[in-house]
C-alpha positions as CSV (number, residue, x, y, z in Angstrom):
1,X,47.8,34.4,80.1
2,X,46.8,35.4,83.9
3,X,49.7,36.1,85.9
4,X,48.3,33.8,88.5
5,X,46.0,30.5,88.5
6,X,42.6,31.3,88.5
7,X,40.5,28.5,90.4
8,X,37.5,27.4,89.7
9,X,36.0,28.2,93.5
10,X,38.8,28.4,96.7
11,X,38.1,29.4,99.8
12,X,37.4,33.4,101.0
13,X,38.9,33.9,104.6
14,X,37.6,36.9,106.2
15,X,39.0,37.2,109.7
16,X,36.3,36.6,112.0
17,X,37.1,32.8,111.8
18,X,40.5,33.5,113.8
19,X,38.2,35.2,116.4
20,X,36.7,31.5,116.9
21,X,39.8,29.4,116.9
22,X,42.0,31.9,119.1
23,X,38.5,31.1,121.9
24,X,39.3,27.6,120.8
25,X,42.3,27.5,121.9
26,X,42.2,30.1,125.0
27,X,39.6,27.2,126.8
28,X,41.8,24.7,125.1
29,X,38.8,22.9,123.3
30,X,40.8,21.6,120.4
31,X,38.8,18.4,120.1
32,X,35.4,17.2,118.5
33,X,33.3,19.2,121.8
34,X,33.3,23.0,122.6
35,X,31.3,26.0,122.4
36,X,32.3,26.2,118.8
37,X,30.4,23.3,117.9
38,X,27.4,24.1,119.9
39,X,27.3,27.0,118.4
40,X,27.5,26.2,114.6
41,X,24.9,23.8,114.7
42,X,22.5,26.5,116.7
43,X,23.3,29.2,114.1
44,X,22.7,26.8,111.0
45,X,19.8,25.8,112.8
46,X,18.5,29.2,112.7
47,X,19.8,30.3,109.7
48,X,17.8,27.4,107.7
49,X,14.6,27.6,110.1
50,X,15.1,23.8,111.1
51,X,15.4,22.2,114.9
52,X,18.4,19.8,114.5
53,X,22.0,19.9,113.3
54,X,24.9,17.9,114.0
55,X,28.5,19.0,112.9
56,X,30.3,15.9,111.5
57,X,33.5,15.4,109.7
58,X,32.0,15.1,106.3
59,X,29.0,15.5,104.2
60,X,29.3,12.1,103.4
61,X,28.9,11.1,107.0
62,X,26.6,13.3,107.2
63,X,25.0,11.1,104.4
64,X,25.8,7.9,105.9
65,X,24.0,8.7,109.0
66,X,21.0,10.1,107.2
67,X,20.7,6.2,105.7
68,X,21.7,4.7,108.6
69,X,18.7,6.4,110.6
70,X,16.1,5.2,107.5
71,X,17.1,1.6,109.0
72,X,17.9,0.5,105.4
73,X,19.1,-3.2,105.1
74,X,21.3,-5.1,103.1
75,X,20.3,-5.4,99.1
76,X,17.2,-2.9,99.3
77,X,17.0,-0.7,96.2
78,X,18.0,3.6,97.3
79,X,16.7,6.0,94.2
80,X,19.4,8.3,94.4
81,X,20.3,11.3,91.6
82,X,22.6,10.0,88.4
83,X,24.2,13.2,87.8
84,X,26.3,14.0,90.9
85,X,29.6,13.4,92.6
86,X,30.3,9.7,94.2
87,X,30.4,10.8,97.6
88,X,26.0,10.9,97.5
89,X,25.4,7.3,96.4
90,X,28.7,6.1,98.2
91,X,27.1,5.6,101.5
92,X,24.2,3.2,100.3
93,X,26.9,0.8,99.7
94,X,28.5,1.7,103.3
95,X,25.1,0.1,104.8
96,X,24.5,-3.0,102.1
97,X,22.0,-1.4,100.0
98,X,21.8,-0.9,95.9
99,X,22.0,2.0,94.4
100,X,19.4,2.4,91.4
101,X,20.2,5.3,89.3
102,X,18.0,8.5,88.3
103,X,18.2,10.4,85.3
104,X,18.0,14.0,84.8
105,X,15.7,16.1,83.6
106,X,16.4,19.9,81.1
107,X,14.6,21.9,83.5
108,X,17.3,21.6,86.2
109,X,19.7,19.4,86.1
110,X,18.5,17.6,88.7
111,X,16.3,14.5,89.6
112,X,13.7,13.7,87.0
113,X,10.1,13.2,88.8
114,X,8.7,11.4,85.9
115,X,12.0,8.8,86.2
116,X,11.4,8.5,89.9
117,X,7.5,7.6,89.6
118,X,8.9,5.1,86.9
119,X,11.0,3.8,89.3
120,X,8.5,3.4,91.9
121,X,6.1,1.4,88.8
122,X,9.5,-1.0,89.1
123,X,10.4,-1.6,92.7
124,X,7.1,-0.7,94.5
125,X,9.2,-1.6,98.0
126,X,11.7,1.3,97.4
127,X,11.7,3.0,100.9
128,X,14.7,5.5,100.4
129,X,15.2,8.4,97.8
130,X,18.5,10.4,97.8
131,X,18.0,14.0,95.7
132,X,20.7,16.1,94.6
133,X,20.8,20.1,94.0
134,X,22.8,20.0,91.4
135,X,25.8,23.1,91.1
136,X,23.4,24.7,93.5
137,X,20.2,24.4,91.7
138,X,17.5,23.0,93.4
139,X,15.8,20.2,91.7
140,X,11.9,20.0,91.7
141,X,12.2,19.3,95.7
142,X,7.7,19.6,95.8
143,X,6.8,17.7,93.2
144,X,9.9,14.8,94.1
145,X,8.4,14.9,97.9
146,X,5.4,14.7,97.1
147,X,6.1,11.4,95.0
148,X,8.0,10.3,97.8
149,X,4.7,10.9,100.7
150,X,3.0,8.7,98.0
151,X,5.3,5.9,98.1
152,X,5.9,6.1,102.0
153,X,9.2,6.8,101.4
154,X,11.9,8.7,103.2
155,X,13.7,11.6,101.5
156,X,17.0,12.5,101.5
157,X,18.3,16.1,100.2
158,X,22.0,16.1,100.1
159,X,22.6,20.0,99.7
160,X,26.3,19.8,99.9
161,X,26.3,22.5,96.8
162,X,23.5,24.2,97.3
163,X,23.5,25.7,101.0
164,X,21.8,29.3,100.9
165,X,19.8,28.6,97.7
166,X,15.8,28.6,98.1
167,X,13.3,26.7,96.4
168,X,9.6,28.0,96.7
169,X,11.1,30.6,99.5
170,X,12.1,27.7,101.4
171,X,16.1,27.3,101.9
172,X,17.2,23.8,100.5
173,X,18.7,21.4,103.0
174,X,15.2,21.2,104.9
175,X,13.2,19.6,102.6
176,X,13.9,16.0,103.3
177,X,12.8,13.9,106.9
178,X,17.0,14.3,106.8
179,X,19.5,16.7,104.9
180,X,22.8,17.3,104.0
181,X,25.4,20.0,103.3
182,X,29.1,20.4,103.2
183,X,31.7,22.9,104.1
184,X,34.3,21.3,102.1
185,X,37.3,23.6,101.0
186,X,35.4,24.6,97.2
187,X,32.2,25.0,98.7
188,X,30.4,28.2,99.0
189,X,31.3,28.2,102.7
190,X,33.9,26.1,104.3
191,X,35.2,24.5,107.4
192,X,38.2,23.3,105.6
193,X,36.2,20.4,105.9
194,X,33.5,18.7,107.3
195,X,29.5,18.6,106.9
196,X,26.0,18.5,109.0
197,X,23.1,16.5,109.1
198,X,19.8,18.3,109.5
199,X,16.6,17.4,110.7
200,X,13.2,18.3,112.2
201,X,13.5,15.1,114.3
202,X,15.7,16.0,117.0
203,X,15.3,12.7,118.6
204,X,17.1,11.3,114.7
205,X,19.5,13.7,115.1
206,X,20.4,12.5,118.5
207,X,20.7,9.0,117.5
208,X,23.2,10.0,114.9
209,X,24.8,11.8,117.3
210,X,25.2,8.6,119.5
211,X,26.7,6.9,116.2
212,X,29.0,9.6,115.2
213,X,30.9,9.3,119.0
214,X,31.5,5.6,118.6
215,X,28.3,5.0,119.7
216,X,29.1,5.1,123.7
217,X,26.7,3.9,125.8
218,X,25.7,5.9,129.0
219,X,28.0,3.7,131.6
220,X,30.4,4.1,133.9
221,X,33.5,2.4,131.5
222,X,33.5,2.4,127.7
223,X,31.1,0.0,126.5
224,X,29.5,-0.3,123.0
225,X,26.1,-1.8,122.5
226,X,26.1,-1.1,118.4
227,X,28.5,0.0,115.6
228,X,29.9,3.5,116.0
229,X,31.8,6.1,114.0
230,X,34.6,8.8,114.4
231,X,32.1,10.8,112.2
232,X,32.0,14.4,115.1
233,X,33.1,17.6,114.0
234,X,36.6,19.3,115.6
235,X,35.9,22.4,117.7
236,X,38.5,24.1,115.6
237,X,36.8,23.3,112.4
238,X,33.8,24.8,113.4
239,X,35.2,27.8,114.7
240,X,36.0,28.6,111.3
241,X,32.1,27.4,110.0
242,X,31.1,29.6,112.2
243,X,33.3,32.8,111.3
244,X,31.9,31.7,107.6
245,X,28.2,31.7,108.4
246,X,28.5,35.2,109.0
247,X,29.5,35.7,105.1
248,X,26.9,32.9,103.7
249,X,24.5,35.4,102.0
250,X,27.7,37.9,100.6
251,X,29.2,34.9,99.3
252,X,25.7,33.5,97.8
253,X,25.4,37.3,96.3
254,X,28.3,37.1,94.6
255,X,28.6,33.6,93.0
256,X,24.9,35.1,92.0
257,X,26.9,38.3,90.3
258,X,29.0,35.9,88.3
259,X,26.8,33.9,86.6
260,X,24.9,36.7,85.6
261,X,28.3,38.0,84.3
262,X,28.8,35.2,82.4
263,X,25.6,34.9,81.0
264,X,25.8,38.4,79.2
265,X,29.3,37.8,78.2
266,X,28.7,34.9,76.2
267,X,25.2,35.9,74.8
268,X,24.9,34.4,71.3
269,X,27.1,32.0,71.6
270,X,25.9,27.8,70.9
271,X,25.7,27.4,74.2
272,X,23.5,27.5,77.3
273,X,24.2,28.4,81.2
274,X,23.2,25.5,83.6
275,X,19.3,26.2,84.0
276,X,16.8,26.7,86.8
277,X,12.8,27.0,87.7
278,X,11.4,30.4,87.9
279,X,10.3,29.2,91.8
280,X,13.9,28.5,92.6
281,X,16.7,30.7,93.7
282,X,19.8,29.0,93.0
283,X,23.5,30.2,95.2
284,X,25.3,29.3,91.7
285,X,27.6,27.6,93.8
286,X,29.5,26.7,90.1
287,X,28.6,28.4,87.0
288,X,28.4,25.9,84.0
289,X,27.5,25.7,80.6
290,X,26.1,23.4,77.9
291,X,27.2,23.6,74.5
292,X,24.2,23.2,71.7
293,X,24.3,20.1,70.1
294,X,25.2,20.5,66.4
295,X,28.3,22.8,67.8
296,X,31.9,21.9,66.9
297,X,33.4,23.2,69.9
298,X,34.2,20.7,73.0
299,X,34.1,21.0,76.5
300,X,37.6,19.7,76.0
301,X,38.8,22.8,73.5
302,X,36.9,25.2,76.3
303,X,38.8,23.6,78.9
304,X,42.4,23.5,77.1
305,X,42.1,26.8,75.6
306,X,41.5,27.8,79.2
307,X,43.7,26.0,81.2
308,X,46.9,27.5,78.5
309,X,45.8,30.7,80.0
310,X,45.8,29.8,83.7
311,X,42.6,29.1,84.1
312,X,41.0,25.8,85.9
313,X,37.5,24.8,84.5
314,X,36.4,21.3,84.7
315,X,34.3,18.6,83.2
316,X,30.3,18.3,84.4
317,X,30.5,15.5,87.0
318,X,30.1,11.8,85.1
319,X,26.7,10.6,85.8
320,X,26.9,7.7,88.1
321,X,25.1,5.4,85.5
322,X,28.4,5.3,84.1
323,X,31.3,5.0,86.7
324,X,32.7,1.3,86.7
325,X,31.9,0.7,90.1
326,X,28.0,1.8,89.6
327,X,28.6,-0.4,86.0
328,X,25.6,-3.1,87.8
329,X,23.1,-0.6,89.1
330,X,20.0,-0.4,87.5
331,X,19.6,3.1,85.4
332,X,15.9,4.6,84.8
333,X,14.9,6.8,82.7
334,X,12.0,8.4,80.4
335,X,13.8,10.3,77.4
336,X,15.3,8.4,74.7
337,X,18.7,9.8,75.1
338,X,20.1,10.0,78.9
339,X,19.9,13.3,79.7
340,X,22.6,13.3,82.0
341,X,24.8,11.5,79.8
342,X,24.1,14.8,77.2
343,X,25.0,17.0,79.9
344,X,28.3,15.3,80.6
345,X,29.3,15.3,77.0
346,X,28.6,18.8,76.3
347,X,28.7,20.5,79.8
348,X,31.6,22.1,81.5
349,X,32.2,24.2,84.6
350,X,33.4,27.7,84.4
351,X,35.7,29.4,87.3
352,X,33.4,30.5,90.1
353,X,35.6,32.0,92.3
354,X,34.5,34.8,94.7
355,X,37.9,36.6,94.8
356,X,37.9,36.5,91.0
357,X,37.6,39.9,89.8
358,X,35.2,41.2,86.9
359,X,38.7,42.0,84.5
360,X,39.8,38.6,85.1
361,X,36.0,36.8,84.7
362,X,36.3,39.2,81.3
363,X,39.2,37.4,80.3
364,X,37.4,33.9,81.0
365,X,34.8,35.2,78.7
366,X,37.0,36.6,75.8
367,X,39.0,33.5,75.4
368,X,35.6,31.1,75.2
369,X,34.9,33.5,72.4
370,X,38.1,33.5,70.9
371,X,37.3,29.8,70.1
372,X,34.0,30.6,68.6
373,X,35.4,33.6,66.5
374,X,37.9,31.5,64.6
């Protein structure tokens, strides 16, 4: 057993960030305005090659915002990934619209473009698609835009786990009219908390901007001409996104380092690491794996025989399909079998952490094998 918990992926602190909050404090900008704010968004903005960012508490508000500026109304059908954490398709329900459900495809993970033109053969009016990069994998964001031009509809990327990867040399979290990525507390960088939405249309992002300050108009008292939000980002918070950015590509490099580690560690093996395109460079955010079909192992064994030892893995996230509260949502798909529903019964996450050293990701390894070698 590990002397001491091993997480699947924690924060990595570095120093610069108390650089940014001492400034906070010294010009006593603790709340949601300040230099450190200003500043993220400008060096996200050039770090992805896009125009507009805005800092918000969340990548779900981020998200909400993102559907908020598509003008959606109540009841409309939103195409949104299947295989992904609640937090993307929660904010259709936040503005009254439906969720309808994607499956995924092998290749990735992620989206499957033959699901979403079947989609489009079933609700032609469809005028907002939400795609997911799945553990950091970009999902086939060309041929899922292009699909969406066709349709004249609006894509979404929510890129909360995959900030630094690339698809096609292009960094994800740009390829959508708006984007979204997280800095929560697992996430390759963090905040602590909080999120951005990102844009080419500045004049969008200043409308959400608008929204996420209560939505105060420009008058001499407080006065409120539309719905607003407590969505802004603290200038604290960003002070430590911003000592972060700095470490964005080391961090990227290393989750990069352990997958590749695990890969050759548990060669032969019945199992498979979570795939990607050869025009994608995935951040690895989480390293997972599938198990092979006719194998006798569990994801649940993996994850006992690990967690006796210290070690936190964790289930593949439960396709939305199948969540009680998505239990009336419409669910397309092209394969006979759901491929995300395979993925979640087979598929498991495997500690990603950044501090974790090779000895200890060796010890990950040997006691998966142990459970093969019995």
């Amino acid at each position: 057993m590990l002397p001491k918990r091993l997480g699947l992926a924690t924060p990595t602190m570095h120093g610069e960030e108390l650089q940014y909050i001492q400034e906070a404090f010294d010009t006593n900008w603790i709340a949601p305005l300040g230099k450190n704010v200003d500043s993220f968004e400008a060096e996200m903005c050039a770090y992805l090659g896009t125009r507009g960012a805005l800092a918000v508490s969340s990548c779900t508000a981020a998200l909400h915002l993102a559907i908020k500026l598509c003008g959606l109304k109540p009841g409309e059908p939103v195409f949104c990934s299947d295989l992904t954490f609640s937090a993307t398709v929660n904010p259709v329900s936040y503005e009254g619209g439906k969720q309808v459900l994607i499956d995924s495809e092998w290749d990735t993970w992620n989206m499957d473009p033959l699901a979403l033109e079947k989609a489009f053969e079933k609700y032609p009016e469809c005028r907002v698609v939400i795609v997911v990069n799945l553990y950091g994998t970009p999902a086939k964001l060309d041929k899922i835009r292009e699909i969406c031009d066709r349709h004249n509809a609006i894509l979404i990327e929510d890129a909360a786990e995959s900030l630094s990867s690339e698809y096609q040399g292009k960094k994800t979290g740009t390829f959508g009219r708006y984007n979204a990525i997280s800095f929560n507390g697992n996430k390759i960088i963090t905040s602590s908390g909080g999120g951005m939405l990102l844009s080419e249309d500045t004049s969008a992002v200043k409308k959400a901007f608008f929204w996420a300050t209560q939505s105060k108009d420009p008058a001499p008292w407080y006065q409120h001409s539309e719905i607003g939000y407590n969505y802004r980002m603290s200038n604290v918070v960003a002070g430590i996104g911003r000592g972060q950015l700095l470490h964005l590509d080391e961090h990227r490099d290393r989750k990069v380092a352990i997958y590749e580690r695990y890969k050759k560690g548990l060669e032969g093996l019945p199992l498979q690491m979570n795939p990607y395109t050869d025009d994608a460079r995935p951040n690895h955010w989480l390293s997972c794996v599938i198990l092979d079909e006719d194998c006798t192992v569990t994801p649940g064994d993996v994850i006992a025989a690990l967690g006796q030892e210290n070690i936190e893995s964790r289930y593949i996230w439960k396709p939305m399909h199948m969540q009680p509260v998505f239990a009336d949502c419409d669910f397309i798909q092209v394969a006979d079998r759901s491929v995300g529903e395979e993925v979640f019964a087979r598929g498991l996450c495997l500690p990603s952490d950044i501090k974790m050293t090779e000895e200890e990701q060796d010890y990950v390894i040997s006691v998966i094998r142990g459970l093969f070698d019995k």
